[in-house]
C-alpha positions as CSV (number, residue, x, y, z in Angstrom):
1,X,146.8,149.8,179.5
2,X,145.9,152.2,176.4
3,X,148.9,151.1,174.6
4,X,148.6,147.6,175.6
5,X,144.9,147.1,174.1
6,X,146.2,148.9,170.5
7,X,148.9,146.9,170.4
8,X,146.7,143.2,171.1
9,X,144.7,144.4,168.4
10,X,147.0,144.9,166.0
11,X,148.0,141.5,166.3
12,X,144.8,140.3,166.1
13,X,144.1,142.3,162.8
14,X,147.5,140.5,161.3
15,X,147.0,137.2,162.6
16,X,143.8,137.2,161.0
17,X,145.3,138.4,157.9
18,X,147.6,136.0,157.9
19,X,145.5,133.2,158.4
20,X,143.3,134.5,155.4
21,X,146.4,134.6,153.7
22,X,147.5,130.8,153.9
23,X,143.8,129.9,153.1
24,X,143.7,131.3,150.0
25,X,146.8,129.3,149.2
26,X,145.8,126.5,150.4
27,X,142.5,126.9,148.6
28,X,144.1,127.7,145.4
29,X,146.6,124.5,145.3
30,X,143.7,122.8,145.9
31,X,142.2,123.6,142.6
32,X,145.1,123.5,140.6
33,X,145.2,119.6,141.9
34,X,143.5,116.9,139.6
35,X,140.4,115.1,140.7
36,X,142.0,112.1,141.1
37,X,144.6,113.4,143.9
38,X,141.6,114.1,146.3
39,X,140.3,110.8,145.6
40,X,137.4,111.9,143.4
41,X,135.8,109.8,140.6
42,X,134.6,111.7,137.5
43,X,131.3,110.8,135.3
44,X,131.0,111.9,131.6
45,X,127.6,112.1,130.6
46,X,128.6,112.9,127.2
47,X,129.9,109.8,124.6
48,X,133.9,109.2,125.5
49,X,136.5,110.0,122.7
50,X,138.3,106.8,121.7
51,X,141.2,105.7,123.9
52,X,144.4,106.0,122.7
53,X,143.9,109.2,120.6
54,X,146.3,112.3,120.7
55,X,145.3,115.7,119.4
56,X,148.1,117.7,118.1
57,X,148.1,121.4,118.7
58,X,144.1,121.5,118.8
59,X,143.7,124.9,117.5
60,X,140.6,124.2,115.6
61,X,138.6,121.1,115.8
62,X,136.3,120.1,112.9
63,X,133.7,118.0,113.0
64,X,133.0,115.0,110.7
65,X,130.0,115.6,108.3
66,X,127.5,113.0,108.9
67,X,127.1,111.2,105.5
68,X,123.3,109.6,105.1
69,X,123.6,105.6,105.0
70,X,123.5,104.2,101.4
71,X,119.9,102.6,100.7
72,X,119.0,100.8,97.8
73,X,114.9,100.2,96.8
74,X,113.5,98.3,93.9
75,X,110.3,99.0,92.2
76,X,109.2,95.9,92.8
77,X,110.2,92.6,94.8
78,X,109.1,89.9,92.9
79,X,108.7,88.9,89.2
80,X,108.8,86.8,86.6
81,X,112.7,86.2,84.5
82,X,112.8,89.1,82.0
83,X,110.8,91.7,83.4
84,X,112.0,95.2,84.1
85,X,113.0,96.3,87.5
86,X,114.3,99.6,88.7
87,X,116.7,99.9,91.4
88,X,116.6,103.3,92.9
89,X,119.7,104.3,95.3
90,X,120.5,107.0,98.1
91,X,123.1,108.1,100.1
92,X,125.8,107.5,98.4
93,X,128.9,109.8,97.1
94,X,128.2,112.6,94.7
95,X,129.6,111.1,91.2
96,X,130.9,108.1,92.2
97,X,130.1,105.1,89.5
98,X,128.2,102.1,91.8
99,X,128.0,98.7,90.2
100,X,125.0,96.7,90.4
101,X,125.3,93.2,90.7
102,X,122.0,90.5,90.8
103,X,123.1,87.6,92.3
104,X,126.5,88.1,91.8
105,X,125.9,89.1,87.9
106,X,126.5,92.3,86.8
107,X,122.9,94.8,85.6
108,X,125.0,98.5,85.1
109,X,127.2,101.2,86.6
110,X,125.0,104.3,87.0
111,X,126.3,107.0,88.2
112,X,125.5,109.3,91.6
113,X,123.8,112.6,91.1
114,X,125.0,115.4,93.0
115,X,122.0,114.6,95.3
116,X,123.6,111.2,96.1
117,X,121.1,109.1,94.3
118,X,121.2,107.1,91.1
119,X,118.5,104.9,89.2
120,X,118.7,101.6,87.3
121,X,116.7,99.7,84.7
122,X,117.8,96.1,83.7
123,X,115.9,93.1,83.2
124,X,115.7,90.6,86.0
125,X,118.1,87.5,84.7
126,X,116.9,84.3,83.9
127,X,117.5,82.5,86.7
128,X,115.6,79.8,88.6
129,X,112.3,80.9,91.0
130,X,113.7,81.4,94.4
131,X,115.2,84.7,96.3
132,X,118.1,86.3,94.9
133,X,120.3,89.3,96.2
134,X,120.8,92.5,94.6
135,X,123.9,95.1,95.5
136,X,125.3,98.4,94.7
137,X,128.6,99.3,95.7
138,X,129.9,102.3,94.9
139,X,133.5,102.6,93.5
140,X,135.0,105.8,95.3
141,X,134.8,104.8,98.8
142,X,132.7,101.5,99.1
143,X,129.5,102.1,100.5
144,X,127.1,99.4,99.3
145,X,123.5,98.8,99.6
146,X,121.7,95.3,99.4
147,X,118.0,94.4,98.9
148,X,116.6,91.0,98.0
149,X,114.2,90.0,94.5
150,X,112.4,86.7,94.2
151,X,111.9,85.7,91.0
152,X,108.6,83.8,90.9
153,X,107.6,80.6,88.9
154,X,106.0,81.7,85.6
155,X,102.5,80.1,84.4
156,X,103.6,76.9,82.3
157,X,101.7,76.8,78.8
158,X,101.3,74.0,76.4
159,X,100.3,74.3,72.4
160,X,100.5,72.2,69.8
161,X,100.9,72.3,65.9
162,X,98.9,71.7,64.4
163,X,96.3,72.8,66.2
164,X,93.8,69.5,65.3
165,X,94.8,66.2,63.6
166,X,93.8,63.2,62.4
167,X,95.2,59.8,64.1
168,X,98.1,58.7,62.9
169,X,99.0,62.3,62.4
170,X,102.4,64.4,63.0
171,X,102.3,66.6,66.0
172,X,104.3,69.0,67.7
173,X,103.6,69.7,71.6
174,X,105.2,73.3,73.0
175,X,105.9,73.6,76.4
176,X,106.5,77.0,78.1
177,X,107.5,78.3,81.9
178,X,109.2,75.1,82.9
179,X,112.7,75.3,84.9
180,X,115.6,75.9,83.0
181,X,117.7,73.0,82.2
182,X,115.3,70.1,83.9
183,X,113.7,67.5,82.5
184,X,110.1,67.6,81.5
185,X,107.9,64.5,80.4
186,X,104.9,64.5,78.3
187,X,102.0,62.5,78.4
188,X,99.2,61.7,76.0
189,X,95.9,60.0,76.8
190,X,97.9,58.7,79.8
191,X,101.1,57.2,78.7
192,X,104.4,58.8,78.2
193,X,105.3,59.6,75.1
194,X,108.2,61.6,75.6
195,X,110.5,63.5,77.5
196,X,113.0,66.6,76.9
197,X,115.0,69.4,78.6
198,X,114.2,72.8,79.1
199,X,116.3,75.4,77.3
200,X,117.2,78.4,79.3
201,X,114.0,80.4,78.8
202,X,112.2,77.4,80.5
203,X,110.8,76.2,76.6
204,X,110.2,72.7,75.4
205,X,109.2,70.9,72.2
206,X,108.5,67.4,71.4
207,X,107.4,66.0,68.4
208,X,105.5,62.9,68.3
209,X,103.1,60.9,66.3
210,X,99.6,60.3,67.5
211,X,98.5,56.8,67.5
212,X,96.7,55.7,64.9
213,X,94.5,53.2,66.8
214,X,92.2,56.3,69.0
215,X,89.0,57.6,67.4
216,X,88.2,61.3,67.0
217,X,87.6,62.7,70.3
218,X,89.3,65.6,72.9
219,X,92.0,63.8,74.9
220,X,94.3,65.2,77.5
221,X,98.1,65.9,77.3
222,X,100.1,66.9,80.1
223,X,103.5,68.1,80.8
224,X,105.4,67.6,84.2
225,X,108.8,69.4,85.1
226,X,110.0,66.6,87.4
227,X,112.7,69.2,89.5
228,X,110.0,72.3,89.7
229,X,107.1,70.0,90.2
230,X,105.0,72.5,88.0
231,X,102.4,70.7,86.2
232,X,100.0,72.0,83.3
233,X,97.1,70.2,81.3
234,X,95.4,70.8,77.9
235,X,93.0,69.0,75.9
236,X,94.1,68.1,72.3
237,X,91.2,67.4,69.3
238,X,91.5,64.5,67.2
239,X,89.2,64.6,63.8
240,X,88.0,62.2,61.5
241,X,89.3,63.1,57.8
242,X,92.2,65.1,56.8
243,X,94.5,67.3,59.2
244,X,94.1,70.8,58.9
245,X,96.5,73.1,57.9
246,X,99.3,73.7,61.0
247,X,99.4,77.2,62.6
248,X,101.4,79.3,65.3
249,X,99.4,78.7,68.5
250,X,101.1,79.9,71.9
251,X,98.3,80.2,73.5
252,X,98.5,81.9,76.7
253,X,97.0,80.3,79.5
254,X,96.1,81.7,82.9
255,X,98.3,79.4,85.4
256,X,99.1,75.6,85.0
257,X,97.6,73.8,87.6
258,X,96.0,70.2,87.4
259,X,92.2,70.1,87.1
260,X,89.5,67.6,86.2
261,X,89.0,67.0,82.6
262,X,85.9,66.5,81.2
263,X,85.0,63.2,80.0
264,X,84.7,62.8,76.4
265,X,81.6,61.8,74.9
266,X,81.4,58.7,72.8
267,X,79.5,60.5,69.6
268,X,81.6,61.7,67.0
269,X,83.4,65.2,67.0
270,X,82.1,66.8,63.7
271,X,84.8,69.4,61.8
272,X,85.0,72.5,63.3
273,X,83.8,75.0,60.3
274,X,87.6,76.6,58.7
275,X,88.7,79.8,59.5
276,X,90.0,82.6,57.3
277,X,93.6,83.7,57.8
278,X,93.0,87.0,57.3
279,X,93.5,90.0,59.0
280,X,90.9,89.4,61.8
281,X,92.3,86.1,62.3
282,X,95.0,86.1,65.7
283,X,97.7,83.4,64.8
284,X,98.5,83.8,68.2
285,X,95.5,82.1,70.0
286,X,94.5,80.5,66.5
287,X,90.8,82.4,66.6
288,X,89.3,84.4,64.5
289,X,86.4,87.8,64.7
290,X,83.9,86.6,62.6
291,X,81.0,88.8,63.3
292,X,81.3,92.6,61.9
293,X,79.5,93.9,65.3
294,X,82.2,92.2,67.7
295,X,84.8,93.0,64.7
296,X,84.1,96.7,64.7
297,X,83.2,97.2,68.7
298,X,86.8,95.2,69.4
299,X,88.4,98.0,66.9
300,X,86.7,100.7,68.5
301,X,87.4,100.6,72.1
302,X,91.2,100.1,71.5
303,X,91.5,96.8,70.2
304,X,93.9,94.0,72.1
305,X,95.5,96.5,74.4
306,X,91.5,96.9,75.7
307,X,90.4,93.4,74.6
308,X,93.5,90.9,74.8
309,X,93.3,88.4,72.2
310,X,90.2,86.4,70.6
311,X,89.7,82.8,72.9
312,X,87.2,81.8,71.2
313,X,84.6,81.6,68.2
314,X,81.3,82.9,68.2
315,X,79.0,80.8,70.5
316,X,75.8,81.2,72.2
317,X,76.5,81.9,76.3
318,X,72.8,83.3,78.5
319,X,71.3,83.8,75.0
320,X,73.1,86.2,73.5
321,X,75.8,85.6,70.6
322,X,79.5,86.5,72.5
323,X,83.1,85.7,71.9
324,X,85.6,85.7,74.4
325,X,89.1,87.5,75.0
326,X,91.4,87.1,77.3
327,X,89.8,90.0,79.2
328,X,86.5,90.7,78.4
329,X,83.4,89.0,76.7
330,X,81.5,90.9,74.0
331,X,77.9,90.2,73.2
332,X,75.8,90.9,70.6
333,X,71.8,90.5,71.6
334,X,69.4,90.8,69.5
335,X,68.4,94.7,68.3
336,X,71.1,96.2,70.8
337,X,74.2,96.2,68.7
338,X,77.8,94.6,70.4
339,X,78.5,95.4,74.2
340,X,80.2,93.7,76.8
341,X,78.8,91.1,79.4
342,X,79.4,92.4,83.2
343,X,81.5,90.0,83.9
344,X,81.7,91.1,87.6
345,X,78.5,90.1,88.5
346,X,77.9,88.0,91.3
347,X,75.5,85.4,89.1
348,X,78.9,85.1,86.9
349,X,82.1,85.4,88.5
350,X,82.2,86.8,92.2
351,X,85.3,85.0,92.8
352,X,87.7,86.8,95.0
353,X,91.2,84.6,95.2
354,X,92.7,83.9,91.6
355,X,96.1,82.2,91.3
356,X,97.3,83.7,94.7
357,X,95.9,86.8,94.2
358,X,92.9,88.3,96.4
359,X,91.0,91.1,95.0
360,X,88.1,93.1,96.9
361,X,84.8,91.5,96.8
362,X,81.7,94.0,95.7
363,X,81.1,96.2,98.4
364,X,77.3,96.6,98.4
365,X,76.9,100.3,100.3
366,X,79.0,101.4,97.0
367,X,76.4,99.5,94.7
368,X,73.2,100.5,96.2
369,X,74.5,104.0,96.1
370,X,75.7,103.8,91.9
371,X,72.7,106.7,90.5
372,X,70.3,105.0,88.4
373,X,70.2,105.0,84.8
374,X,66.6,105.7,84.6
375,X,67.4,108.8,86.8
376,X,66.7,112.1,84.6
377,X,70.4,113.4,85.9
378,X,72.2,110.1,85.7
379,X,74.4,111.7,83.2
380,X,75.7,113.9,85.4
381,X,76.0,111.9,88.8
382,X,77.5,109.1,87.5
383,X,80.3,111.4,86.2
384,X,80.2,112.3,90.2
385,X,80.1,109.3,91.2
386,X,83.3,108.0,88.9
387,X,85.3,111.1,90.0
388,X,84.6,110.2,93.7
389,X,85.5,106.6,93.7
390,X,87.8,106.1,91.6
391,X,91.3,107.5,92.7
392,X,94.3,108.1,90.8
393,X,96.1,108.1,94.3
394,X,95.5,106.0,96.7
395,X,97.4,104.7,100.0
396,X,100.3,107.3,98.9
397,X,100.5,105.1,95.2
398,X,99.9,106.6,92.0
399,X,97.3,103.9,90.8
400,X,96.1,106.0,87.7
401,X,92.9,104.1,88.2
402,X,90.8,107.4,87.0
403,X,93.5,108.3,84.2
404,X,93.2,104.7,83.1
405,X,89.3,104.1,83.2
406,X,89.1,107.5,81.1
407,X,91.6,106.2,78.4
408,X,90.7,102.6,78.0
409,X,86.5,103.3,77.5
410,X,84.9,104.7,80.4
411,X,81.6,103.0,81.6
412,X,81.7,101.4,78.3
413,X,84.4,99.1,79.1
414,X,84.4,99.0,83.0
415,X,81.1,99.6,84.1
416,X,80.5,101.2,87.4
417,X,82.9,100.5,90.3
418,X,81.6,98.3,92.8
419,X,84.5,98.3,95.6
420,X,86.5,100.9,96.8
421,X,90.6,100.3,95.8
422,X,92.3,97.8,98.2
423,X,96.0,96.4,98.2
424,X,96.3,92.8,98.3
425,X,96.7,91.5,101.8
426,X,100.0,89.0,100.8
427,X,101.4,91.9,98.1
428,X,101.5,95.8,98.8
429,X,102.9,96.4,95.4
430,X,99.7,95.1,94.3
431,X,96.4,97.1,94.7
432,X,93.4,96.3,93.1
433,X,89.6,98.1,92.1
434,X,86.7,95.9,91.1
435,X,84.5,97.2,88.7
436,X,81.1,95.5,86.7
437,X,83.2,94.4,83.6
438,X,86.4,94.1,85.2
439,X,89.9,94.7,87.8
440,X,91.8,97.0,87.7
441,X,95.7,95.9,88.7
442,X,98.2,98.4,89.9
443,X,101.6,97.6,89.7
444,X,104.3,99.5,92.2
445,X,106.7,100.7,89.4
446,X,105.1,99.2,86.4
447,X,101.6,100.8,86.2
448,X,97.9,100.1,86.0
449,X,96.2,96.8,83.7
450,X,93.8,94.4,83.7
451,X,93.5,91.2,84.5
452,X,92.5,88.8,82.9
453,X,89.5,87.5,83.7
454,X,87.4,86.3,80.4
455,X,90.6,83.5,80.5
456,X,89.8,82.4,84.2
457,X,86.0,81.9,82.9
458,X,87.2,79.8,79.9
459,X,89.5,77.8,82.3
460,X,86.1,77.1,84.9
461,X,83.6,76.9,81.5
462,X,86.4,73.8,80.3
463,X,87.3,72.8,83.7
464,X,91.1,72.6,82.8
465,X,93.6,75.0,84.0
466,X,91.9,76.4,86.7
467,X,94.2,78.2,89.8
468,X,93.7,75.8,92.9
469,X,91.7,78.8,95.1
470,X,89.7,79.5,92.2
471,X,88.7,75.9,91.6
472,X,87.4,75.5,95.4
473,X,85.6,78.7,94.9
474,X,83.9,77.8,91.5
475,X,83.9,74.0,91.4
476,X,79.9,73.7,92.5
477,X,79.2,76.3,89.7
478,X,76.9,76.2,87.5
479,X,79.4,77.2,84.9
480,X,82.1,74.7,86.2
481,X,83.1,72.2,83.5
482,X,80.5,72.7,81.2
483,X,82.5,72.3,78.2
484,X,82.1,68.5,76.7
485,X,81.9,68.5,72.8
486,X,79.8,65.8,70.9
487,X,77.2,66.5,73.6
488,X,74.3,68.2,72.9
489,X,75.3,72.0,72.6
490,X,78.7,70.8,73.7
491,X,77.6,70.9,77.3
492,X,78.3,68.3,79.7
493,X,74.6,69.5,82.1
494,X,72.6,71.8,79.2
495,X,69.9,72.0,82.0
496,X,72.1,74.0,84.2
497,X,73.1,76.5,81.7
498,X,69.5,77.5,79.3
499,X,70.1,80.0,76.5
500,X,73.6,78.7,75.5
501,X,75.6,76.6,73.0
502,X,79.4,75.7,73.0
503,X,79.9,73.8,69.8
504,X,83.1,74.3,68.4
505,X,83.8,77.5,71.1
506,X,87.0,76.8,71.9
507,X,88.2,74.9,68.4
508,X,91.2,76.5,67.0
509,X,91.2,76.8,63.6
C-alpha cells in the first residue's frame, strides 16, 4: 500500500507539472499574438502618424523643430498717402530676403536677422482712401505674412492767388486732398465756374476771372470732388481799388467740411493795411508777426515747431491784443508782456470730439488738486505734480508726454494737465493728454505732437470749415460765427463777445 501511495503521488507531482507546463505555453503564444487575433480593439490616446508612411531602418528618429509662424505688424494702420509706415516682421528664416508688397506694389526686400525678424520703412503709396493689403514673403522657403493699411481721406484745402482782388481781376483757386484722377468742380458766389481733374497727389488748379459786375465783399468758393464726395468751403475777399500783389498761400486748413457762411454785410470792405515780406512774414499762410512781444515770445519757445504758423494778424480777442497760430494763441495784455491764452478752458474751447477724434474731457478731481500759485511751495509741488501726471509710459506705449512737455516749454506752453492720458476709444494707436493750453497726440510709431487747436477756434470764430462733431458741439457758442467784416469790429453779434475786434484778422496780405 506504501509503494502504491508513492507511486500516485509521483504522478500527481508530474501531472501537475505538466499541466503548468502547457500553460505557460499557451500563455506565451498568447502574447506573442496581435490584438487584433483575440478580437481586441486598440485606442491611441496620443495624435496618429499619417497613413501610408514607412520608416526605414528607424535607428534614430529626429524630431522636426518647430519653426514660430511668420507675423508681420505695422506701426500704424491707417494714414494718409505719403506718410511713413514701418513694417516689423517675425518668424521667419534666418537671412532669407522677404519682399514687401502694398497692394500688390513693391516697398523693399529686407533681410531676416539671425533672430528671424526684419523691419521696413517705406512711404504708404498714393493710392485712393480705402483698405489695402500688405505682404511679406520670404524668398527661401515661402513663408509669408499679411496685415491690412487703410489709407484715409486727407483734409481737402482751397487757396487762391492772389490772395485778394479787385473785380474783374485774374485769379487762381488751388485745390488740395481731392481723389486722384476725379473730377472736381468749382464754384464761386454760387455758380460754376469751372471744373478740372485731380493729378495724382489729389491737387487742382483753376484759373478764372472774377466777374466784374460784384462789389467788394467776402464771397464763398467751394470745391466738390464729384467721385469722393469730399467737399471744402472758403471765403474769398474782393476790394475796391487795385489788386495786391499775388503771393504763395497753401493755407492749411483743419478738415473740409461744409458749414454756414456768414452773411456778408452790405457796407464796404476797407483795405486791409499791407504787410511786409520780410522775414517775419509766413508766405505759407500769407500772415505776418507784427508785434515785437509776440515776435520775440514765438522765437523763444521754439518757434513753428512750438507755434505752427501765424493765422492771423494782430486783433483784439477778451481784451487783450493776440494773434493766432495754428496751435496756440499768444496774447499780449497790458503791463504783463506776451503769454499764451489757456485755450483749454471750459469758457473757450471744452470741446471733446474734433474731426473724428475724441479726446479726454477735464477731469475736475485732477484740477481741484493742481497746488496753487499763491501757495509759498508752489514751485516745488507743481514740479510734483507734473512728474506724477504726466507719464512718459502709459498703457505699455512710450508717449513721451513728460520728455515732450520738458522740451517744448513746460508750464509756459502747456499749462497744468487737467486729465489723466487716455487712448481714443475708435483708435488705440492714438492716445491723448489734455492740458490748459493744449493736447498732447501720441502717435503708435510716429511719436508725440500737438494738435491743432488755435485752427479749430478760427474755423468756429469764421464759422467755415468746421468738423461736423465739432460744429454740433460749438454751433450755440458764443464764439460760433462771429467773424462778419464791414460790421462793427467785424463781428456779426459784438454784444456776445465784449473786449474784442476782428477787423482785418483773418486778411491775408
Amino acid at each position: 500500500m506504501k509503494k502504491e501511495r508513492q507511486s500516485f503521488s509521483r504522478i500527481q507531482r508530474v501531472g501537475v507539472g505538466s499541466v503548468l507546463l502547457t500553460l505557460g505555453i499557451v500563455l506565451a503564444l498568447l502574447v506573442m499574438l496581435p490584438a487584433t487575433a483575440l478580437g481586441q480593439t486598440t485606442t491611441n490616446t496620443q495624435t496618429p502618424m499619417p497613413s501610408q508612411t514607412t520608416v526605414t531602418n528607424p535607428t534614430t528618429v529626429t524630431n522636426p523643430t518647430n519653426t514660430p509662424n511668420a507675423s508681420l505688424n505695422l506701426s500704424t494702420s491707417s494714414g494718409l498717402p505719403g506718410a511713413t509706415l514701418t513694417a516689423n516682421g517675425t518668424g521667419f528664416q534666418a537671412n532669407e530676403t522677404v519682399d514687401v508688397s502694398f497692394n500688390g506694389q513693391a516697398v523693399g526686400s529686407p533681410t531676416v536677422t539671425g533672430q528671424g525678424t526684419w523691419s521696413l520703412a517705406f512711404n504708404v503709396p498714393s493710392f485712393a482712401p480705402g483698405q489695402y493689403g500688405i505682404l511679406a514673403k520670404g524668398r527661401a522657403n515661402g513663408d509669408s505674412a499679411s496685415a491690412n493699411f487703410t489709407i484715409n481721406q486727407g483734409a481737402a484745402t482751397l487757396t487762391f492767388n492772389p490772395t485778394q482782388a479787385a473785380p474783374g481781376a485774374q485769379v487762381t483757386f488751388t485745390g488740395a486732398g481731392f481723389r486722384a484722377g476725379e473730377t472736381v468742380t468749382l464754384t464761386f458766389n454760387g455758380p460754376t465756374v469751372g471744373t478740372a481733374t485731380a493729378d495724382t497727389s489729389g491737387n487742382v488748379t483753376w484759373t478764372f476771372t472774377v466777374p466784374a459786375s460784384l462789389a467788394a465783399g467776402q464771397y464763398g468758393a467751394t470745391a466738390t470732388g464729384e467721385t469722393s464726395g469730399v467737399v471744402v468751403n472758403a471765403t474769398y475777399t474782393l476790394v475796391a481799388g487795385a489788386t495786391p500783389v499775388a503771393t504763395t498761400q497753401p493755407t492749411a486748413q483743419p478738415t473740409a467740411q461744409a458749414t454756414a457762411t456768414p452773411v456778408p454785410s452790405n457796407q464796404p470792405v476797407p483795405n486791409a493795411p499791407a504787410m511786409v515780406h520780410d522775414d517775419r512774414y509766413f508766405s505759407q499762410t500769407g500772415y505776418r508777426i507784427d508785434n515785437d512781444d509776440v515776435w520775440n515770445f514765438f522765437n523763444q519757445y521754439g518757434g513753428i515747431e512750438t507755434f505752427g504758423y501765424p493765422t492771423s494778424r494782430m486783433m483784439t480777442f477778451l481784451g487783450c491784443p493776440v494773434q493766432m497760430f495754428q496751435r496756440q494763441i499768444i496774447q499780449v495784455c497790458q503791463g504783463q508782456g506776451a503769454a499764451l491764452i489757456n485755450m483749454l478752458d471750459p469758457e473757450i474751447f471744452p470741446y471733446t470730439k474734433v474731426n473724428g477724434s475724441t479726446f479726454p474731457g477735464a477731469d475736475t478731481t485732477l484740477k481741484n488738486n493742481t497746488p496753487q500759485v499763491s501757495s509759498p511751495t508752489y514751485g516745488v509741488d507743481i514740479v510734483n505734480f507734473i512728474n506724477q501726471n504726466v507719464p512718459d509710459t502709459f498703457s505699455g506705449q512710450s508717449v513721451g508726454f513728460l520728455q515732450h512737455f520738458n522740451a517744448t516749454g513746460g508750464l509756459t506752453i502747456w499749462g497744468a494737465p487737467i486729465s489723466q492720458p487716455a487712448p481714443d476709444p475708435s483708435n488705440g494707436n492714438f492716445i491723448y493728454q489734455r492740458f490748459q493750453r493744449g493736447i498732447m497726440h501720441y502717435i503708435a510709431g510716429t511719436g508725440t505732437e500737438s494738435i491743432l487747436l488755435a485752427d479749430y477756434l478760427k474755423a468756429i470764430l469764421m464759422g467755415q470749415n468746421v468738423p461736423t462733431d465739432l460744429q454740433q458741439q460749438a454751433s450755440e457758442s458764443r464764439y460760433y460765427a462771429q467773424y462778419c467784416p464791414g460790421n462793427a469790429q467785424w463781428l456779426c453779434r459784438p454784444n456776445d463777445l465784449p473786449g474784442t475786434d476782428l477787423t482785418f484778422a483773418f486778411v491775408q496780405g
